[in-house]
N, C-alpha and C positions, 0 to 999 in steps of 0.2 A: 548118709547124712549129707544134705548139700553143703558145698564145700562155698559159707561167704565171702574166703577170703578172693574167688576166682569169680565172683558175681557182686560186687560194691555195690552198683545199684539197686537188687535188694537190700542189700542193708543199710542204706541208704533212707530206702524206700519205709523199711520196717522200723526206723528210729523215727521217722517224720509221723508214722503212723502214730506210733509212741505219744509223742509230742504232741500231735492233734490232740489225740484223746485226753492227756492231762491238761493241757491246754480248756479244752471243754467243759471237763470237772472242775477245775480252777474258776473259767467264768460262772458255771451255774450258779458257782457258790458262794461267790465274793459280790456277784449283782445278781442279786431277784430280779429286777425290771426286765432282765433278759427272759427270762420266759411266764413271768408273772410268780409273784409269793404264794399262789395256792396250786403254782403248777412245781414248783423248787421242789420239790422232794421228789417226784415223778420225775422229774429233768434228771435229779442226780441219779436215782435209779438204773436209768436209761444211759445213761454215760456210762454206768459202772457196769452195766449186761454187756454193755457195746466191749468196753474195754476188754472185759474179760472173754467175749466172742474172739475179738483178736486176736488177744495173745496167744490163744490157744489156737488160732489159724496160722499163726508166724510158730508158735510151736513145733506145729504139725510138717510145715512145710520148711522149718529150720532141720525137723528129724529123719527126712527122707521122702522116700516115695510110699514106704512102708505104712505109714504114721499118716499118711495124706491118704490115701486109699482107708484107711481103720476109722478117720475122723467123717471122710464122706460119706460110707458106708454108716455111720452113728445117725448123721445128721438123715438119710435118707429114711433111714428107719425109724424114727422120731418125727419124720416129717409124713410118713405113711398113718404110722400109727395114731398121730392128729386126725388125720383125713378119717379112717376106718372108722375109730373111736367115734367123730362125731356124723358120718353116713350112715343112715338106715341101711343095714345087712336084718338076712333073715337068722333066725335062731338054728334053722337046720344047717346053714353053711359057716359052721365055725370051721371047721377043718378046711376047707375052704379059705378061708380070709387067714390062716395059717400057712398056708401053701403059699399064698400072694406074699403073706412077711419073708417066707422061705426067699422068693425072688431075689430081697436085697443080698443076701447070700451068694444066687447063682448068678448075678448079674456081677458084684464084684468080684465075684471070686475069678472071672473073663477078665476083666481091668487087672485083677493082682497076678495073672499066669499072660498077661500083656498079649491076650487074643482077640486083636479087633474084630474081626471078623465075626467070630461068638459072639462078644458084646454087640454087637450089631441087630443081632436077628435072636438072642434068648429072652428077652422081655416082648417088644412089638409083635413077634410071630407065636412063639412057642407057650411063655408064659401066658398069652393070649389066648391060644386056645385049649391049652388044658384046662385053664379055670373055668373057661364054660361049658368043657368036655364032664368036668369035678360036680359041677354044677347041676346040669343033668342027670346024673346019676343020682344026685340028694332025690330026684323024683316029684319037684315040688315046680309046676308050672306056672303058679301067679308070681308076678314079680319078678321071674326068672331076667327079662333085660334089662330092667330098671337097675336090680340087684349086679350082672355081669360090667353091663357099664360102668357102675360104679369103683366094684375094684379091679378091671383092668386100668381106667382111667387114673386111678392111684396108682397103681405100679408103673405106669410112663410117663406122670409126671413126676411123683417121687424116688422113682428108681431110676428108671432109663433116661429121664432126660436128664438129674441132676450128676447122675455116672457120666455125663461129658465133660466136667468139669472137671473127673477126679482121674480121668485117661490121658486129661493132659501130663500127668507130671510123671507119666511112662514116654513121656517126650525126648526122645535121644538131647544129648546136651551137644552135641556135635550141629543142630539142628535150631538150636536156643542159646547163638550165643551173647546175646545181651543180660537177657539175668536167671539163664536155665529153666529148664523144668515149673520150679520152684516161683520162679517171676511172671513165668506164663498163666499158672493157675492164680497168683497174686492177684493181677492184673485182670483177671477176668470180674474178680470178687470184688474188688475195690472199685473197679467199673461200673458190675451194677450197683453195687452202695450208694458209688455217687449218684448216678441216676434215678434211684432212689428218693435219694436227698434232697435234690438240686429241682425234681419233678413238687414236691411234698414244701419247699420255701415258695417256688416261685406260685405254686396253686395259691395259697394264702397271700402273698404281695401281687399276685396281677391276678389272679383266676377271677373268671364273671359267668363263663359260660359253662354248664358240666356237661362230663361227657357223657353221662349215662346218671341218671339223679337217681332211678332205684336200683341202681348198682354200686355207687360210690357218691357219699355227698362233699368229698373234696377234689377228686379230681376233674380236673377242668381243661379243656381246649386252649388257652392263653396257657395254662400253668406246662402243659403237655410240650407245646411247640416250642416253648421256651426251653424247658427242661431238656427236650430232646435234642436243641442245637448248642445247651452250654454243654452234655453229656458228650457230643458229637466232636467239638472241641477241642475238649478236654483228653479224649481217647486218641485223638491222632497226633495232638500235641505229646504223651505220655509213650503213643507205641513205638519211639524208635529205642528206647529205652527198656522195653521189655517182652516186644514182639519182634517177630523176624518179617511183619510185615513191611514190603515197601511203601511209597509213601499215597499212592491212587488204592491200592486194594486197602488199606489202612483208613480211608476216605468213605470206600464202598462201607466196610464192615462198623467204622463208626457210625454210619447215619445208619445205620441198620439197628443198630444193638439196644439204644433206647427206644426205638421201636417194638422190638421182641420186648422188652424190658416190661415195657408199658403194657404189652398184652398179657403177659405175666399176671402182674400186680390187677390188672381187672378182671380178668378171668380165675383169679381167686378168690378176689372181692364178692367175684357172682355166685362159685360156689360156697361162701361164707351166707350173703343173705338167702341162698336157694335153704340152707340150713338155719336161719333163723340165728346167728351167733356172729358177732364184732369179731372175735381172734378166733383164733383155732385152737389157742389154749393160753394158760399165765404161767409157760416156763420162765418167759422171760418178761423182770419187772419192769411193767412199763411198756414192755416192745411185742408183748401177745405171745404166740408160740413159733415153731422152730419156722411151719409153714408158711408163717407170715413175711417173716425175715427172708426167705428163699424163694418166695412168688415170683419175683423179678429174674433171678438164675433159672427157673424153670423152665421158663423160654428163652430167654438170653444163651444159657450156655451153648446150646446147640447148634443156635448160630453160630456163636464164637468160635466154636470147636470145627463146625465144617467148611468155615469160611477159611480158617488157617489152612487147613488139611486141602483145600482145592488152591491155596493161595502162595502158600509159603513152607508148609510140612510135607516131606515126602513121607513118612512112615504110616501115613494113613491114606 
């Protein structure tokens, strides 16, 4: 269990959070004009997914490393099974797209026995080509790369690349000593939230230009660069507080991170209209499914995680 009373500024951190979010519900609901009276129920919605997204993140990461590794592991699998679900797969390769769910299993089960090296190379190599080794044997040549592409492509963005997120908090605490383990994986999530956020206001107050019109009809070039240097900001002002980064690598990996963040979030925008569907699913009201929510970590994390790990981490 992390120990908060030896880490303040998570807790700190996770009361403010708190507060945000009631703070949030509070305005949806005392002023309509804020988001408009026919949008007020959707707003609350969305505040009360959000909230409860949290707590369960401050949960996790209040219970250990145990509990943060169980929750990633949920959310990876949730965020796979969106993808498969709505990917054309053939009917012969079900056992097949079974094996790929199996991945989230053998990919954390590398994070939960803190084998980097495993996690390194069991999803991008191995998982990689058994499934098209599995695949061949089904005996069915049309469609065969279309179909491969597909659920490798799911398993390294919802397994391998979001399993960086959840190897941080096998982070020695001897290594994290501003707000441990626990404030480094915080701090990545709340990052790209904002990034998120901050991309998604300023597109609607300044956006003119889009980046891509049949890929996304809100995000925009103004809203992008904008968002990228309040995110930029925001991350080097917040990292001496919850990373061991100093203050230039700190520099580097902020202008960086809503970059990845951004490719993220359109390069799943692409795969949504390549499929013909707005979300990826309605777990979450108002805010689509698990995939949507973690578009921006898909890329981001990796960053995050190997910029520490050349920058400020020895254990990787």
């Amino acid at each position: 269990m992390t120990d908060l009373a030896h880490h303040p500024t998570l807790l700190v951190a996770l009361v403010l959070l708190a507060g945000t979010a009631t703070a949030a519900g509070i305005a949806v609901y005392i002023w309509p004009g804020l988001v408009g009276t026919e949008n007020r129920l959707s707003a609350l919605r969305r505040v009360l997914a959000w909230s409860a997204a949290g707590a369960a993140l401050a949960a996790a990461l209040i219970l250990g490393w145990r509990t943060t590794i169980v929750a990633f592991a949920l959310i990876s699998f949730i965020s796979l099974r969106e993808f498969l679900t709505l990917a054309p797969t053939r009917r012969e390769d079900r056992l097949v797209v079974l094996f790929v769910y199996g991945s989230v299993l053998i990919s954390y089960w590398s994070i939960w026995i803190d084998n980097y090296h495993y996690f390194l190379v069991i999803v991008p190599i191995y998982i990689f080509v058994a499934t098209a080794v599995l695949m061949a044997l089904v005996g069915r040549p049309d469609g065969f790369l279309a179909t491969a592409g597909i659920m490798q492509w799911g398993a390294i963005i919802c397994v391998y690349n979001l399993g960086h997120a959840a190897f941080l908090i096998r982070t020695p605490e001897a290594e994290t000593p501003q707000a441990g383990a626990a404030g480094l994986v915080f701090f990545l999530v709340v990052a790209a939230q904002f990034s998120d956020l901050a991309q998604a206001v300023l597109d609607r107050l300044i956006g003119r230009h889009l980046v891509s019109a049949r890929i996304s009809h809100t995000n925009t070039w103004e809203g992008f660069a904008a968002g990228a240097l309040a995110t930029c900001v925001a991350f080097v002002a917040a990292a001496p507080w919850f990373s061991p980064l100093a203050f230039w690598p700190a520099v580097f990996v902020g202008a960086g991170f809503p970059l990845w963040a951004a490719a993220g979030r359109l390069t799943v925008s692409a795969v949504k209209r390549d499929l013909g569907v707005a979300n990826s699913s309605r777990l979450i009201p108002g805010g689509g499914g698990a995939l949507d929510r973690v578009a921006s970590l898909t890329f981001a994390a990796p960053w995050y995680f190997h910029m520490h790990a050349i920058f400020a981490l020895e254990k990787f």
